[in-house]
N, C-alpha and C positions, 0 to 999 in steps of 0.2 A: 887946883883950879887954874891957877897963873900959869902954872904949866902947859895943862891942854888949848890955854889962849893962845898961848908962844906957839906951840906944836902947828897948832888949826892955820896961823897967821901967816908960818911960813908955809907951811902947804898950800894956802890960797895964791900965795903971792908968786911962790915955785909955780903954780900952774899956770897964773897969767903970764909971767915974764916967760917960760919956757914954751909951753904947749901955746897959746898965743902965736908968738911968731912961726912953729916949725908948722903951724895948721895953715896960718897964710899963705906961706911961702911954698908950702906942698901944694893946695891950689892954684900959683900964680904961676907954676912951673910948666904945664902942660900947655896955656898959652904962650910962654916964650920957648918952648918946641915946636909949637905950628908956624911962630914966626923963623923962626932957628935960628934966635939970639942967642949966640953960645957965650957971651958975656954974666946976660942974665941968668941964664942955666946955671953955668959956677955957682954965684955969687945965690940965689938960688937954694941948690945943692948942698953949697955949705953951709947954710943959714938952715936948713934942715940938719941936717948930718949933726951941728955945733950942739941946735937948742935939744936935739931929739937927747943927745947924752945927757944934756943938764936938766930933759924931763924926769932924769930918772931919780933927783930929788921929789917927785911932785905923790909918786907912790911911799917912797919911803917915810915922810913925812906925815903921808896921809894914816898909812897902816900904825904909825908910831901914835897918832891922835886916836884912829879907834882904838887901841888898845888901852890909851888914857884913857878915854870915856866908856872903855868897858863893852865897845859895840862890835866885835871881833866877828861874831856870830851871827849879827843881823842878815835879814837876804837881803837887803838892800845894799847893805856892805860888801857882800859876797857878790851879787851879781855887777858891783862896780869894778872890785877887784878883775874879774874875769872879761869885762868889758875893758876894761883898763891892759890885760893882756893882750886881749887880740888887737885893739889897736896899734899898740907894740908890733905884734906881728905883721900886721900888713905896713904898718911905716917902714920898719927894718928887714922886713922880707921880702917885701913886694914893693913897695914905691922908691925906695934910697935905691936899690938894683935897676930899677928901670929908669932912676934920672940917670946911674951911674951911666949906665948901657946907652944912653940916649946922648950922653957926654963924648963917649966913644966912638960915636959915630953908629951905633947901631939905634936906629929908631924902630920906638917903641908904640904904638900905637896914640896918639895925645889923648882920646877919646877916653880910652881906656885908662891912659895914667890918670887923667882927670875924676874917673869914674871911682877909682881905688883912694885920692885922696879927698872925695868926696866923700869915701863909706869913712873912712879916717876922721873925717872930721864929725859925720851924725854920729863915730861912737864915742868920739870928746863929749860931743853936746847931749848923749845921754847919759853918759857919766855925772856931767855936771848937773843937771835934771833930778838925779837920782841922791845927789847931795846934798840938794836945798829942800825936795821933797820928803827922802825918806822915806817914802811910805813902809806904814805898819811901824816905825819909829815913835815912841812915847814922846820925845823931842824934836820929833818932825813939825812941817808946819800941814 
């Protein structure tokens, strides 16, 4: 039991401290592109780039708690994990590319970066949604 508390507590606290700032800061970027503050860009950029690595506590922590709690299996589980990857993908394939690109002098549409860190961040917030809910979870609320 003391275990899955430890497990759960840094997993909660991995997602606020990491995913947190890299979801702000991927929003805030697209405005300091229309302005073409390349100062804020950087600083920005790598405030993504930093926390996006140190989100990558916030899965492993998590997958370590369901398999404490035995919930491996749930679809609620399952469709967080899957949600939990594609946001991955669009941070790391799609939006880190176009600040990088945008860093370089090749502009990328703001509208559009805005638009991609926006789907990024409704699938943090249905992730998170889906971990306080659980639905079909004996333990959900």
């Amino acid at each position: 039991m003391i275990v899955t508390k430890v497990l759960l507590s840094i997993h909660v606290i991995a997602a606020i401290v990491a995913i947190g700032p890299v979801t702000v800061a991927a929003g805030m970027f697209p405005a300091a592109l229309r302005r073409a503050d390349r100062d804020q860009m950087r600083t920005l950029n790598r405030i993504c780039r930093v926390y996006a690595v140190l989100g990558l506590a916030v899965p492993v922590f998590g997958l370590a708690t369901a398999k404490q709690m035995g919930v491996l299996g749930d679809t609620w589980l399952i469709v967080s994990m899957v949600l939990t990857v594609v946001a991955a993908a669009v941070l790391g394939l799609v939006v880190l590319p176009a600040q990088r690109a945008a860093l370089w002098g090749e502009e990328p549409a703001a509208a559009r970066l805005g638009m991609l860190s926006g789907l990024f961040s409704l699938l943090w917030a249905v992730v998170v949604v889906l971990m306080i809910v659980r639905p079909g979870s004996t333990t959900g609320a």
